[in-house]
N, CA, C and O atoms as CSV, one atom per row, in Angstrom:
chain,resi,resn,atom,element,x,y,z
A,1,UNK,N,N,113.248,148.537,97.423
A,1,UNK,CA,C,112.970,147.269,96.754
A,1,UNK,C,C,113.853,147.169,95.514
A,1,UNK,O,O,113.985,148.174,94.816
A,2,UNK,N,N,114.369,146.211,95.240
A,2,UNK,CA,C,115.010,145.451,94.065
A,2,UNK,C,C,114.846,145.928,92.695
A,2,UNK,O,O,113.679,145.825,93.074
A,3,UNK,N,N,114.832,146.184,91.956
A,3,UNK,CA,C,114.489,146.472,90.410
A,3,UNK,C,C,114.694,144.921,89.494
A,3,UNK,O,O,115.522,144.740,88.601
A,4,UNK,N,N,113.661,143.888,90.028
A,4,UNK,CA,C,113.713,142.339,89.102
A,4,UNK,C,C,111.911,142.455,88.451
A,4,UNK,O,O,111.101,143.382,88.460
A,5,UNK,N,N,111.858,141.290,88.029
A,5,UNK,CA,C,110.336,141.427,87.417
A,5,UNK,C,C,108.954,141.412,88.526
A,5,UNK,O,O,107.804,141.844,88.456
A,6,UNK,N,N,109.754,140.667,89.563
A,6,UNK,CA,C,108.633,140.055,90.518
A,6,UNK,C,C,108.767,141.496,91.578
A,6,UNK,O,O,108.155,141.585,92.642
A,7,UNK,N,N,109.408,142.236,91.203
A,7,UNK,CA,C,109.305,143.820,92.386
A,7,UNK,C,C,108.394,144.186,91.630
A,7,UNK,O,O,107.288,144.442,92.107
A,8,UNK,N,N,108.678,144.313,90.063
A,8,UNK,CA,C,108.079,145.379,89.135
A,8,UNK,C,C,106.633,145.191,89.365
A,8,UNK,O,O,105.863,146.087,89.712
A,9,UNK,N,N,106.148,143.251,89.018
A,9,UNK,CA,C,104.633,142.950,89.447
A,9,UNK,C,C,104.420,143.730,91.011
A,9,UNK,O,O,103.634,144.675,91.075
A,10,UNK,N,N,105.118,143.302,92.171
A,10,UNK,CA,C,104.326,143.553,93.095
A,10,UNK,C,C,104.014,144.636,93.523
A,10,UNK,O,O,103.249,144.727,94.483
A,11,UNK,N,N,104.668,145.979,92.752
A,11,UNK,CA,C,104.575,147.176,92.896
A,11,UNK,C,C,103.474,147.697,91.920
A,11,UNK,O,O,103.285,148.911,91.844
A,12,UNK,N,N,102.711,146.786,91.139
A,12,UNK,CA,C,101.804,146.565,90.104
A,12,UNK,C,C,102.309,147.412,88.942
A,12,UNK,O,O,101.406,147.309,88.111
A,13,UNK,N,N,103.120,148.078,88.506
A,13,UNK,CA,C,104.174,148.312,87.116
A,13,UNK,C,C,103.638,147.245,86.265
A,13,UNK,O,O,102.726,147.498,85.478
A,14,UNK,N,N,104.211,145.899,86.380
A,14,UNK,CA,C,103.574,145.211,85.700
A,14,UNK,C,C,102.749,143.874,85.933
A,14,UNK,O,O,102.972,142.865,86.602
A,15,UNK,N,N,101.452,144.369,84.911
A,15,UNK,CA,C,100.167,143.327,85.249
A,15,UNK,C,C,100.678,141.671,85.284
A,15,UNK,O,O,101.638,141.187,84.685
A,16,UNK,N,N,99.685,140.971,86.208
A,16,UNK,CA,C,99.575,139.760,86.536
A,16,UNK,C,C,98.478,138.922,86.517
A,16,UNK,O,O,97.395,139.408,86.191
A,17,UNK,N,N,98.535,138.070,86.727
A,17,UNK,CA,C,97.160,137.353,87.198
A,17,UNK,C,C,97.230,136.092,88.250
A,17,UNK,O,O,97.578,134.911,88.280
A,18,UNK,N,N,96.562,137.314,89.262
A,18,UNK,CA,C,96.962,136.638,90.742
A,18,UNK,C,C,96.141,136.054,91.077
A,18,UNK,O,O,94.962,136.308,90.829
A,19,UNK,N,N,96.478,135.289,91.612
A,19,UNK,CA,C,95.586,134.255,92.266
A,19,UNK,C,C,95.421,134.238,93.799
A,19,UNK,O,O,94.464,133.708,94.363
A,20,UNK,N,N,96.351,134.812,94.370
A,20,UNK,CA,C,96.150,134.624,96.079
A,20,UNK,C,C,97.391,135.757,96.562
A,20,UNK,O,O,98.449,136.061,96.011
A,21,UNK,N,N,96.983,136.055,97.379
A,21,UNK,CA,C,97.887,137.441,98.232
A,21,UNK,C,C,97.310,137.636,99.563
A,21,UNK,O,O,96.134,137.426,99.861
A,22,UNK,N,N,98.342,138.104,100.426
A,22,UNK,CA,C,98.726,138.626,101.679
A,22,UNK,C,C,99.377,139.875,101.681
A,22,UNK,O,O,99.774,140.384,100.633
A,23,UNK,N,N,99.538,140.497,102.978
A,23,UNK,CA,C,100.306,141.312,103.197
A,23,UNK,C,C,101.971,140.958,103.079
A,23,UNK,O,O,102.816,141.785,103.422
A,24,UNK,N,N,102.347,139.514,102.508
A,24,UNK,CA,C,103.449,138.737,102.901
A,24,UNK,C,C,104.093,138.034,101.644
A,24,UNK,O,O,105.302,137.925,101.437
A,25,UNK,N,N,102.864,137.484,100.684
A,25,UNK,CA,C,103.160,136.575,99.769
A,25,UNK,C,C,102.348,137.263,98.534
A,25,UNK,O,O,101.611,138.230,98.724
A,26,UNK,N,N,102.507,136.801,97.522
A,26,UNK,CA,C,101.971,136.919,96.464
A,26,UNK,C,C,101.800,135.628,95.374
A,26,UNK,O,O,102.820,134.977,95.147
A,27,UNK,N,N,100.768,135.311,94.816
A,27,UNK,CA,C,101.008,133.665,93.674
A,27,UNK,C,C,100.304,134.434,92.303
A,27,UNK,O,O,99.660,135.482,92.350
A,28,UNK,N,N,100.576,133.702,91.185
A,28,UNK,CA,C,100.222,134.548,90.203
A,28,UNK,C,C,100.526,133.270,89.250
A,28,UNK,O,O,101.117,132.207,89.442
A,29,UNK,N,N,99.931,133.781,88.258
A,29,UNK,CA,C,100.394,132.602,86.929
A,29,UNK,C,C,101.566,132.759,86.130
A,29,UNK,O,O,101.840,133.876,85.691
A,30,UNK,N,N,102.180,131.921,85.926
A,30,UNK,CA,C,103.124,132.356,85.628
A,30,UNK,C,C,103.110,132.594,84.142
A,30,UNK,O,O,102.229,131.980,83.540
A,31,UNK,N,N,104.033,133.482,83.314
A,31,UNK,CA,C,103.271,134.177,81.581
A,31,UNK,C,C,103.640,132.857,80.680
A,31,UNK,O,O,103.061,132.588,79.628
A,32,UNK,N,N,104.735,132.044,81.280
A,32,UNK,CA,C,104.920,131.223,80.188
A,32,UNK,C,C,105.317,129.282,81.005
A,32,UNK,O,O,106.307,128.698,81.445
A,33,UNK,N,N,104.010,129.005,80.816
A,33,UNK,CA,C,103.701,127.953,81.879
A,33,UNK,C,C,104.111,126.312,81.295
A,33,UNK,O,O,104.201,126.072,80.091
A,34,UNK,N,N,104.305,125.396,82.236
A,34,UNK,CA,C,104.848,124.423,81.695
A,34,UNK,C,C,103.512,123.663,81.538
A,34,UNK,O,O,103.604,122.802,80.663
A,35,UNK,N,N,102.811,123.699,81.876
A,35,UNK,CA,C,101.209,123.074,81.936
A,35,UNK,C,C,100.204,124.327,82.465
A,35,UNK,O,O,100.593,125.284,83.135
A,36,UNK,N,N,99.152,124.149,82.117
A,36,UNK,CA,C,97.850,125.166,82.497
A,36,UNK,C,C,97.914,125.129,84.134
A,36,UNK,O,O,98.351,124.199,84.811
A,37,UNK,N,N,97.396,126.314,84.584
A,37,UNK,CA,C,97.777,126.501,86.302
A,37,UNK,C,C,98.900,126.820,86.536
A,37,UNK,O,O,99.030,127.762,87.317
A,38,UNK,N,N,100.215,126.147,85.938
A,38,UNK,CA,C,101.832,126.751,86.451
A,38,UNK,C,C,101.549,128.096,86.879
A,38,UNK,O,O,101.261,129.035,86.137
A,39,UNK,N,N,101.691,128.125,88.594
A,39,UNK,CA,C,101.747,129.458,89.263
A,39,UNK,C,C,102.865,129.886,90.242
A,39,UNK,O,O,103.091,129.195,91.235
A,40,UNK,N,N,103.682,131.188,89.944
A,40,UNK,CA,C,104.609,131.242,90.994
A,40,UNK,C,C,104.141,132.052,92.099
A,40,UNK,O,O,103.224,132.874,92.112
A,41,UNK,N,N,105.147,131.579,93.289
A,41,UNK,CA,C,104.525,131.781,94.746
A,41,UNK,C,C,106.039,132.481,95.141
A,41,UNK,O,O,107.113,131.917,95.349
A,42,UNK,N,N,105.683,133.975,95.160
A,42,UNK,CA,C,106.531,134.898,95.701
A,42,UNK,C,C,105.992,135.724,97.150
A,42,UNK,O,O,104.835,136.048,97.419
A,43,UNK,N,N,107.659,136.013,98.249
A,43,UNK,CA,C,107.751,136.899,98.919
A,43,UNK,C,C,107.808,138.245,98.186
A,43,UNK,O,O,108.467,138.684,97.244
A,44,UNK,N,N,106.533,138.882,99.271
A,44,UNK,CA,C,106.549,140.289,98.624
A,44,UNK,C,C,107.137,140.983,99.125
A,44,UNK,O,O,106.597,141.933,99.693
A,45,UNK,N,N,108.089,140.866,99.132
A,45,UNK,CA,C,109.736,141.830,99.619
A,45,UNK,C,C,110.777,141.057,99.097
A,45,UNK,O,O,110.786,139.830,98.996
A,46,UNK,N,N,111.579,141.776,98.800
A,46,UNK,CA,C,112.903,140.972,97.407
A,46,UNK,C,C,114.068,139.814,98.553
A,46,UNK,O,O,114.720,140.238,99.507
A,47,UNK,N,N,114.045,139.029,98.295
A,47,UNK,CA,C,114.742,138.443,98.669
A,47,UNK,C,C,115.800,137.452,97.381
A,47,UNK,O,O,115.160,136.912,96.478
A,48,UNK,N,N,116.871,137.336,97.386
A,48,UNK,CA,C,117.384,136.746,96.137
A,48,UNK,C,C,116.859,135.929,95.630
A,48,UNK,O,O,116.200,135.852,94.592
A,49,UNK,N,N,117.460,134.526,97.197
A,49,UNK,CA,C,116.981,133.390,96.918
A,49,UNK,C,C,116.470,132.602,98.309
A,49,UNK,O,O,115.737,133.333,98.976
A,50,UNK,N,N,116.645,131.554,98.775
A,50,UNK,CA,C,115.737,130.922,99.846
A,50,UNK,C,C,116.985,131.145,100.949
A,50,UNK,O,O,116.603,130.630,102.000
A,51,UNK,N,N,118.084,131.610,101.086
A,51,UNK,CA,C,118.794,131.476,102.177
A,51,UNK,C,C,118.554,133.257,102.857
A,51,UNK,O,O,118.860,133.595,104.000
A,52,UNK,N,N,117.988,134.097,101.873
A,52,UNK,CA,C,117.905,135.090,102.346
A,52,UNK,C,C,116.349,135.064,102.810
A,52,UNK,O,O,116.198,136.123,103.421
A,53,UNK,N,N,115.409,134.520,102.809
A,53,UNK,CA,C,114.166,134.698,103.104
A,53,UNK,C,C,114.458,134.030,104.987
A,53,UNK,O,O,115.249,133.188,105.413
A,54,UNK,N,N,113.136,135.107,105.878
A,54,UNK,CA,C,113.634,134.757,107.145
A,54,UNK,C,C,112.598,133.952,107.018
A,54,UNK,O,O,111.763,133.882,106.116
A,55,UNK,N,N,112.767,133.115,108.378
A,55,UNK,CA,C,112.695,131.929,109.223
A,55,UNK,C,C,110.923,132.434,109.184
A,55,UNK,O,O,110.105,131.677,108.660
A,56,UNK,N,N,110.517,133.679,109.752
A,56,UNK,CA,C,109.470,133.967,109.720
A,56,UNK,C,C,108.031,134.011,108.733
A,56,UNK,O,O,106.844,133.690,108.791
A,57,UNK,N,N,108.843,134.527,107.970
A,57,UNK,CA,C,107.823,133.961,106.383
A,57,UNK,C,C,107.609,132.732,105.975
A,57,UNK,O,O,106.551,132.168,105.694
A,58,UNK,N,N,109.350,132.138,105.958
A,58,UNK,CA,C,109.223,130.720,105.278
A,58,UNK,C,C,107.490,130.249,105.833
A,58,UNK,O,O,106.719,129.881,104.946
A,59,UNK,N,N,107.135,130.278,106.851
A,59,UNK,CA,C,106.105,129.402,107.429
A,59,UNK,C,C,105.076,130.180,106.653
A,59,UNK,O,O,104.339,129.448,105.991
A,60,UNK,N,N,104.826,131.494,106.555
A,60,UNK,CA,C,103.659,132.085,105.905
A,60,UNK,C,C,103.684,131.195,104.368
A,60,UNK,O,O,102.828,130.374,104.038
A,61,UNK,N,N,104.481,131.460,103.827
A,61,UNK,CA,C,105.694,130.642,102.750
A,61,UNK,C,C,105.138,129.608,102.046
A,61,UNK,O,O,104.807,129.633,100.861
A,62,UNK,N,N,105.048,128.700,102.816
A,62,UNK,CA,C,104.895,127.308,103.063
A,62,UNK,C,C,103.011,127.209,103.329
A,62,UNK,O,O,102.340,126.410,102.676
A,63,UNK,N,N,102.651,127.752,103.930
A,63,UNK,CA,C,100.820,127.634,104.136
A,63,UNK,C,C,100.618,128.518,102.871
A,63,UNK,O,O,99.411,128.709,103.014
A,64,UNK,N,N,101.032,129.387,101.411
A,64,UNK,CA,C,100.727,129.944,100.870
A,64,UNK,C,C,101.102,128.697,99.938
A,64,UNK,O,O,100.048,128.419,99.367
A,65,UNK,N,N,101.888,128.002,99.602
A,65,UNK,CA,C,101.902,126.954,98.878
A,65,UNK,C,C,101.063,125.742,98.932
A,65,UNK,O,O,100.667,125.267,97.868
A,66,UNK,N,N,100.664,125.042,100.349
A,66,UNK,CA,C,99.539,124.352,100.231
A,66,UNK,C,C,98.622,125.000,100.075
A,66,UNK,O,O,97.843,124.295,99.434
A,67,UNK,N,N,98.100,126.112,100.287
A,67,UNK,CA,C,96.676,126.439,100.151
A,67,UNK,C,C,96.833,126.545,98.233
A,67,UNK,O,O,96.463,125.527,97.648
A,68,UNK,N,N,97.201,127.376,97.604
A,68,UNK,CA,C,97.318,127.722,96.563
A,68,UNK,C,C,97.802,126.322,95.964
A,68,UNK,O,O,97.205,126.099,94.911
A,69,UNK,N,N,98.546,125.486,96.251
A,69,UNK,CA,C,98.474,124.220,95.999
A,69,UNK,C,C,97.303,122.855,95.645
A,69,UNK,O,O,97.243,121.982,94.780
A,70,UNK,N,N,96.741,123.118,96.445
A,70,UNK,CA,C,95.543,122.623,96.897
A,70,UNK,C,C,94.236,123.557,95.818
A,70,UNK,O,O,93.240,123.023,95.328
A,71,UNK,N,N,94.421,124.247,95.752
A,71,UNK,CA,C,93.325,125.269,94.670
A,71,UNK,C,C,93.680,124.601,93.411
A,71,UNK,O,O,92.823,123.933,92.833
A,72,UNK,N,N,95.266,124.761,92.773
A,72,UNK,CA,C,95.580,124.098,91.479
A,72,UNK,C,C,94.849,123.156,91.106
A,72,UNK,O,O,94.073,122.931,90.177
A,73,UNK,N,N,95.326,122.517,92.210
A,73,UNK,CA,C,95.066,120.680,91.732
A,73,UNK,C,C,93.422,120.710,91.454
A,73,UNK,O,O,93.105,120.177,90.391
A,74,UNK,N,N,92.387,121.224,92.209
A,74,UNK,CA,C,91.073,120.776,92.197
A,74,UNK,C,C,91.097,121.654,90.645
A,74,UNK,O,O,91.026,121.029,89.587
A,75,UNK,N,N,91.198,123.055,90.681
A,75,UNK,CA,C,91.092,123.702,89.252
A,75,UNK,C,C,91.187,123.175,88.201
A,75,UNK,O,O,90.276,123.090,87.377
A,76,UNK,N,N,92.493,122.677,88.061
A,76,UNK,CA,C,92.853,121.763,86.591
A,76,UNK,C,C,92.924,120.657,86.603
A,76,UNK,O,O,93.686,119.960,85.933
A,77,UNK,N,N,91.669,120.127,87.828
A,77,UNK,CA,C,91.879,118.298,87.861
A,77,UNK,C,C,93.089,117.847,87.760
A,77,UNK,O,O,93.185,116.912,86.964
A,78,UNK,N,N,94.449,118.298,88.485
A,78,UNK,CA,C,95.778,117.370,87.990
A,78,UNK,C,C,95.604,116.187,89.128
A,78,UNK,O,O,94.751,116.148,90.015
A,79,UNK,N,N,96.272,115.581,88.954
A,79,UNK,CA,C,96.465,114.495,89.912
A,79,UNK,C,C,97.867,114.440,90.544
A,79,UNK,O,O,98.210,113.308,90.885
A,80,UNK,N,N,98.878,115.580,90.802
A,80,UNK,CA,C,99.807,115.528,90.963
A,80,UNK,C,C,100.179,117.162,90.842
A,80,UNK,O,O,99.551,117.980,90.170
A,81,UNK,N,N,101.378,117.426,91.676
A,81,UNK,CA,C,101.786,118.702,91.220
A,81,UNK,C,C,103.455,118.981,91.917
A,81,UNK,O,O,103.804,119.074,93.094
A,82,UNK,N,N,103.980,119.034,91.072
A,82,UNK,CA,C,105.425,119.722,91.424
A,82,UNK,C,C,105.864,121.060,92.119
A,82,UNK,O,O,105.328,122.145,91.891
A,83,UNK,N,N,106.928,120.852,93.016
A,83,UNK,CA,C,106.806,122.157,93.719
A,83,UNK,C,C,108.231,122.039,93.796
A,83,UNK,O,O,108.925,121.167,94.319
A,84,UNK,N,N,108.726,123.749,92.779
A,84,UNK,CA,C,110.051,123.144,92.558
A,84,UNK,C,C,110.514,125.083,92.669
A,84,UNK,O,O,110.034,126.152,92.291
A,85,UNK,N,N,111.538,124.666,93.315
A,85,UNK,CA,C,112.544,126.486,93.369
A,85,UNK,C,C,114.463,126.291,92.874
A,85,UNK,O,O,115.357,125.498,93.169
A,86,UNK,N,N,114.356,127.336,92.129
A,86,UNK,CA,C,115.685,127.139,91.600
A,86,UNK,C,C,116.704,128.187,92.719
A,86,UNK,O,O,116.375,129.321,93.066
A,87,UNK,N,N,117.715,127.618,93.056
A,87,UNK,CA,C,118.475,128.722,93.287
A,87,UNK,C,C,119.862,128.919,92.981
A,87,UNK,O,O,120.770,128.142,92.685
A,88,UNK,N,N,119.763,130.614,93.181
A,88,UNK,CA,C,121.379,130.469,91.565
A,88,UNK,C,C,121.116,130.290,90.529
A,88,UNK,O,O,120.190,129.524,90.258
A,89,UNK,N,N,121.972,131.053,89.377
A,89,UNK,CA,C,121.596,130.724,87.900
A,89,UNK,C,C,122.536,129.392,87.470
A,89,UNK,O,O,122.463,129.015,86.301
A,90,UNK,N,N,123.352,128.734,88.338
A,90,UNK,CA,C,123.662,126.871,87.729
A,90,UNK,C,C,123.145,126.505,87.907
A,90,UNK,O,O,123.233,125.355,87.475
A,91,UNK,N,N,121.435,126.896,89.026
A,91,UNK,CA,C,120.439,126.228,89.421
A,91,UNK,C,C,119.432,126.431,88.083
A,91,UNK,O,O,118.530,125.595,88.027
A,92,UNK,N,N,119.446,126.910,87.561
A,92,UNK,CA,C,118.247,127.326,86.790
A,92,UNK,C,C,117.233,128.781,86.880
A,92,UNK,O,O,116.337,129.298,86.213
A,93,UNK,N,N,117.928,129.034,88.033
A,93,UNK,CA,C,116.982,130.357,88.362
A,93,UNK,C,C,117.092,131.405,87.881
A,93,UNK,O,O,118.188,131.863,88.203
A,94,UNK,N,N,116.383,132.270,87.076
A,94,UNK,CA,C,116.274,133.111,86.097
A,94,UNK,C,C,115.864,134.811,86.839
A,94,UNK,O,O,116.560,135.820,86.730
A,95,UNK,N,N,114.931,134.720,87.359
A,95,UNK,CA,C,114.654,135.823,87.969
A,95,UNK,C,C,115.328,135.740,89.522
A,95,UNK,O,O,114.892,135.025,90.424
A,96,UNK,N,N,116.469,136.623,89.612
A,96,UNK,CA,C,116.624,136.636,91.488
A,96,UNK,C,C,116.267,137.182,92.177
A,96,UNK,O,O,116.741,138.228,92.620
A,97,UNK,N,N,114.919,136.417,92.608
A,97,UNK,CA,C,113.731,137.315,93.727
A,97,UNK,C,C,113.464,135.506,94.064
A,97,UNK,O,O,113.076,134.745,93.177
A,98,UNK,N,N,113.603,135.288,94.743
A,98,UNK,CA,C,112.966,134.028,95.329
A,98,UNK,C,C,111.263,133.278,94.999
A,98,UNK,O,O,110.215,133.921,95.060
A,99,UNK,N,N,111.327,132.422,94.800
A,99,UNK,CA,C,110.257,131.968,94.189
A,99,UNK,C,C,110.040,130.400,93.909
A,99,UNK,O,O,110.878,129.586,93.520
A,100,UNK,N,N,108.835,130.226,94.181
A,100,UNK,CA,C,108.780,129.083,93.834
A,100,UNK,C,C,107.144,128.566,92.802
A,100,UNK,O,O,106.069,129.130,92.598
A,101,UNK,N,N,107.699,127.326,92.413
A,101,UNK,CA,C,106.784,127.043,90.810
A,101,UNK,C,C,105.863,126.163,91.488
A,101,UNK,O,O,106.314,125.399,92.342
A,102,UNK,N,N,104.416,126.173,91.170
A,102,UNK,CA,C,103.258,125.311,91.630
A,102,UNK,C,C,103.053,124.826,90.019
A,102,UNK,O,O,102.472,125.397,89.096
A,103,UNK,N,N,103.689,123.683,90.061
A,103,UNK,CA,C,103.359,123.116,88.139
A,103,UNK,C,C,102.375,121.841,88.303
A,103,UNK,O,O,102.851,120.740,88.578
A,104,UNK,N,N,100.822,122.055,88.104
A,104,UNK,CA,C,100.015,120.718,87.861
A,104,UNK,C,C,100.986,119.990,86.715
A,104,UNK,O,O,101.783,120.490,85.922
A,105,UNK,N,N,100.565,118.500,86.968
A,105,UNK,CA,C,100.787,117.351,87.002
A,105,UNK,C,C,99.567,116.306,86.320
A,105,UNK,O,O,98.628,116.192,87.108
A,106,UNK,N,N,99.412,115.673,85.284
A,106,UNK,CA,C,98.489,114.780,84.887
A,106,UNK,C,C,99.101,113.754,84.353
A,106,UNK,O,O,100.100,113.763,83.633
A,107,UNK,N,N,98.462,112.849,84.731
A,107,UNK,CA,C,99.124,110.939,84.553
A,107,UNK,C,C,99.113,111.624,82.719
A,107,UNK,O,O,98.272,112.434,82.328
A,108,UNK,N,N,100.251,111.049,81.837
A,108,UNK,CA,C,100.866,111.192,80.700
A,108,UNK,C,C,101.205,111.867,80.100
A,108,UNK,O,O,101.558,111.670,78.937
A,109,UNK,N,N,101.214,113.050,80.776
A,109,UNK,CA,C,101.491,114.676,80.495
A,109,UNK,C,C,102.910,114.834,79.676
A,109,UNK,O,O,103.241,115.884,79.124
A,110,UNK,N,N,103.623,113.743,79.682
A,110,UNK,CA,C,104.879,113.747,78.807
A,110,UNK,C,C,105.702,115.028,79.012
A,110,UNK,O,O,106.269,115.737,78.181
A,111,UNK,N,N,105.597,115.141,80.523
A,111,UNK,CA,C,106.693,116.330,81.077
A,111,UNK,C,C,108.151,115.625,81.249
A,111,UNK,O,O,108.317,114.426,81.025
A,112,UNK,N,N,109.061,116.395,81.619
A,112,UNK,CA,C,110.482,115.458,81.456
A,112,UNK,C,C,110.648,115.275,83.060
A,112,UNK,O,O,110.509,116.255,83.791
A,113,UNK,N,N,110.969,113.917,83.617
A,113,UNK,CA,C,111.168,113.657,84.863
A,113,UNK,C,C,113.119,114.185,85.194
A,113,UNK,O,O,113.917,113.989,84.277
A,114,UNK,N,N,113.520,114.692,86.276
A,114,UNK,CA,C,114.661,114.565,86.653
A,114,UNK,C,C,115.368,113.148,86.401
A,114,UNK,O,O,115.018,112.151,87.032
A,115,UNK,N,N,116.079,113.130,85.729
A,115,UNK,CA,C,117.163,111.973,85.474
A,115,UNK,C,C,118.074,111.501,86.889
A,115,UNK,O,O,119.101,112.118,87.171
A,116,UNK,N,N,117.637,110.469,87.650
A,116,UNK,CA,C,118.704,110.143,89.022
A,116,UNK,C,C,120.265,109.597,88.280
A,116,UNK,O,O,120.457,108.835,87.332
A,117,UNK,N,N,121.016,110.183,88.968
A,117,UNK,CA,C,122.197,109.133,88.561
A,117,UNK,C,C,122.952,108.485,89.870
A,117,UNK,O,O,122.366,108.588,90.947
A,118,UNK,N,N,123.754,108.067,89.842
A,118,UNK,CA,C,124.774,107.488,90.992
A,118,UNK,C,C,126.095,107.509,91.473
A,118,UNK,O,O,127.002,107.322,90.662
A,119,UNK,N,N,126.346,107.700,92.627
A,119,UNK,CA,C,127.718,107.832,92.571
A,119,UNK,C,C,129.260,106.467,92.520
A,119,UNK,O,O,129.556,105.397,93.053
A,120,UNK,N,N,129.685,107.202,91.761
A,120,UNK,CA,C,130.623,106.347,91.417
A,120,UNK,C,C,131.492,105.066,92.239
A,120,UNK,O,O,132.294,104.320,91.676
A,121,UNK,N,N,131.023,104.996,94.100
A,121,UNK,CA,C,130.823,103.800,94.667
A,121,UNK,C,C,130.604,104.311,96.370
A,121,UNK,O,O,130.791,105.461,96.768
A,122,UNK,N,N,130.207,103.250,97.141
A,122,UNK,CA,C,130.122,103.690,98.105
A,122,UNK,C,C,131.060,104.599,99.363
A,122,UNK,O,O,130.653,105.082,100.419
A,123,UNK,N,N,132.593,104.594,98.699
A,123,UNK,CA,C,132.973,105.619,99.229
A,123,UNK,C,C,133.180,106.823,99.377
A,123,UNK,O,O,133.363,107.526,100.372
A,124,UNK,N,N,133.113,107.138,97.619
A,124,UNK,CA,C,132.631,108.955,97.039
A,124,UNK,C,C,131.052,109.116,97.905
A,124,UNK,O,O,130.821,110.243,98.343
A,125,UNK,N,N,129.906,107.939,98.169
A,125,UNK,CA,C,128.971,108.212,99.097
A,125,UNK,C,C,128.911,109.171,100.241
A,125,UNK,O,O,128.342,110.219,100.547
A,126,UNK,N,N,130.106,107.979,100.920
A,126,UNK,CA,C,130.577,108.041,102.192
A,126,UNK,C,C,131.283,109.292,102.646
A,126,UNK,O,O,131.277,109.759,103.784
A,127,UNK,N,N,131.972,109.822,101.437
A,127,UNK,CA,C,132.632,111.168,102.030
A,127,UNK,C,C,131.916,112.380,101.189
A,127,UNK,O,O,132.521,113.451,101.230
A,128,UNK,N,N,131.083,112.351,100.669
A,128,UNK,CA,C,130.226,113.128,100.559
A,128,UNK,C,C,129.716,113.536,101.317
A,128,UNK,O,O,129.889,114.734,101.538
A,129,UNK,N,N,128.540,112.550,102.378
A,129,UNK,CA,C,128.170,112.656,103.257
A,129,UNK,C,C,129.528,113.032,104.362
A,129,UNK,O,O,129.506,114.240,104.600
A,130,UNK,N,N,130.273,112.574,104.827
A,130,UNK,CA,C,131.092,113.207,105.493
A,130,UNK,C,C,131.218,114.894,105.099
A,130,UNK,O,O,130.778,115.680,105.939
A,131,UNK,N,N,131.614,115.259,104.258
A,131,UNK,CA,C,131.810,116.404,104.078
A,131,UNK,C,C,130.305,116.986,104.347
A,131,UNK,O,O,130.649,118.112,104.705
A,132,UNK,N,N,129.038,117.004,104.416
A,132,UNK,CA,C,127.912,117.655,104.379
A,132,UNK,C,C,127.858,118.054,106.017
A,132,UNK,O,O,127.742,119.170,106.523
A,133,UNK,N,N,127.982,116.757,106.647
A,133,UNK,CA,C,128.003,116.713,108.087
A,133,UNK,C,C,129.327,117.635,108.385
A,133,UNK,O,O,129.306,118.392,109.356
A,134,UNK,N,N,129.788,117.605,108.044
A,134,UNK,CA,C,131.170,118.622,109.015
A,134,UNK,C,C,130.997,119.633,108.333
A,134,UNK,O,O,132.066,120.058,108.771
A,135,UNK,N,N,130.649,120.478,107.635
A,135,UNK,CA,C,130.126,121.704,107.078
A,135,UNK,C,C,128.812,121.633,108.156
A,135,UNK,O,O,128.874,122.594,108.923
A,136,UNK,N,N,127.693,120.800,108.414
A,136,UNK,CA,C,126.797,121.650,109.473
A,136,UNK,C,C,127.312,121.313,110.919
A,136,UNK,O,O,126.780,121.661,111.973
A,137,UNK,N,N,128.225,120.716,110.790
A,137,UNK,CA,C,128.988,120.867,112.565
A,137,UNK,C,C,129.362,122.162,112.553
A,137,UNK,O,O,128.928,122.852,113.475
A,138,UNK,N,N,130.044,122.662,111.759
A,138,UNK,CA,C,130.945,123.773,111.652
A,138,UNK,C,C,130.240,125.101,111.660
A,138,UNK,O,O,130.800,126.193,111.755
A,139,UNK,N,N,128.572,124.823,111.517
A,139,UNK,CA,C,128.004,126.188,111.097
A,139,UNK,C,C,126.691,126.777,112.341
A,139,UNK,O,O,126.121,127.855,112.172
């Protein structure tokens, strides 16, 4: 296993406060939360980031996020909840062990929304998309 923070927790080195586990997954709070409940939802085996996690978990993965999802929201009454994974550090991702953030959500919470912007016209669109599509022809 890896030597990152989320090995160190799951090897219990260092304490957590978990909220839900498998033989597969692990969720826990996270120490420094963007709202009350912010919990991350880790594979308990190191994987970097989401292109290295197999096909097989993702699905364990994924039912460990709604369920634990679904717990948040009733817990801290949010009315909303973000489900957000960084990958790569231009992504934002800080620890490389794969992971993802369960952040409740409450109408005026004065969290910062993603800023959309646009592209500069419909043909930088157009071959954008071109280029996405012939990269998954190609793969």
């Amino acid at each position: 296993m890896q030597e990152c923070i989320f090995c160190r927790i799951l090897r219990g080195e260092v304490p957590c406060e978990k909220v839900y586990a498998t033989s597969n997954v692990l969720a826990f709070l996270d120490v420094a939360p963007i709202s009350a409940g912010h919990t991350l939802v880790v594979p308990a085996h190191h994987y970097p980031t989401l292109w290295e996690v197999p096909d097989d978990l993702a699905t364990e993965l994924h039912k460990a996020l709604r369920v634990v999802g679904d717990a948040i929201l009733k817990a801290v009454q949010a009315s909303g909840l973000n489900v957000v994974m960084n990958n790569f550090a231009s992504a934002g991702q800080v620890v490389p062990h794969a992971h993802w953030h369960l952040i409740p959500r409450h109408e005026g919470d004065n969290l910062i929304h993603v800023v959309q912007g646009q592209y500069g016209s419909d043909q930088e669109m157009q071959n954008t998309a071109q280029d996405i599509r012939r990269q998954l022809s190609s793969g």
